[in-house]
N, C-alpha and C positions, 0 to 999 in steps of 0.2 A: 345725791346727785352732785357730780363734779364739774365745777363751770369754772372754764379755762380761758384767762384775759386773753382779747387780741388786740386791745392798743393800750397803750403805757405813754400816760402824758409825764414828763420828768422834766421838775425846776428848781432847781439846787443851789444853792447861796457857798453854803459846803461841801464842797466833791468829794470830799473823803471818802473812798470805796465803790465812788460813782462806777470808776470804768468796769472793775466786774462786778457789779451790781448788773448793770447794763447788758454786758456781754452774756450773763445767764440769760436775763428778759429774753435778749435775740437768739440764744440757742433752743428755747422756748418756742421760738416763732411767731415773739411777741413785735407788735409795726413800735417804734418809738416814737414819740413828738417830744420835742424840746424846746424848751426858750431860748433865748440868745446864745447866754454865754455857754451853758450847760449842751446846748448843740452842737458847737463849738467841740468844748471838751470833747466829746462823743465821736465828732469825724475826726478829730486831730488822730483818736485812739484807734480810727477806723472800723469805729461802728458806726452801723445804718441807722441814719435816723432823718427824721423831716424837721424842720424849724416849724414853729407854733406861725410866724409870721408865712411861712409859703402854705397856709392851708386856712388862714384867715385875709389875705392880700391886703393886710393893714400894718403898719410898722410898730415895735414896742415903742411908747413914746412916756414921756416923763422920765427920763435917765432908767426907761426898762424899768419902770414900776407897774407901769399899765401894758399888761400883752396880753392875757388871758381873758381877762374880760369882753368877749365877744362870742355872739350867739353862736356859730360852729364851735367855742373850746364848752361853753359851759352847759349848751344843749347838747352834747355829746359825753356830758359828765351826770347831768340832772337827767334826760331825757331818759322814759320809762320803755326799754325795748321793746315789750308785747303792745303796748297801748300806744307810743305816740311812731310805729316805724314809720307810718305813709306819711306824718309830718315831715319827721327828720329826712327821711327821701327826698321828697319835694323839698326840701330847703338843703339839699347838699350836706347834712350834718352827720358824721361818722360815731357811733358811737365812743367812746373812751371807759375801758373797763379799769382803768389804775391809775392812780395818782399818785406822785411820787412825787414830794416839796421838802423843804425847809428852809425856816428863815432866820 
């Protein structure tokens, strides 16, 4: 069986190959979420994507060390889709099928 991401969380320290990297994901019709800077990159290049801070309503804080760490990024990373959907429902949490890092 084929199981095809629809959100792609992406946090990059090195862009090197970011923007088409990215630009496949969205010809995919993959949603993007980004950190700051790597957000950034992404609209500069005019791909679509959402900042990790407009879908937690909490700002990166410690010089952008701490963004992710919050129940919408990591319950939509951890969260079990057969088993916990009416949680993540009721609590607003979107699944996240990709993760895409380096540090």
């Amino acid at each position: 069986m084929k199981i095809k991401p629809k959100t792609a969380l992406l946090s990059v320290s090195d862009k090197k190959g970011l923007v088409p990297f990215a630009r496949f994901l969205e010809s995919q019709k993959i949603k993007l979420i980004a950190t700051g800077g790597t957000a950034r990159a992404l609209k500069e290049s005019g791909i679509k994507v959402s900042s990790i801070s407009s879908l937690t309503k909490f700002p990166e804080i410690f010089g952008g060390r701490v963004k992710s760490m919050h129940p919408k990024i990591a319950g939509g990373i951890l969260g079990q889709r057969d088993i916990h959907k009416k949680e993540a429902k009721t609590n607003k949490i979107r699944g996240i099928d990709l993760v895409v890092c380096n540090l």
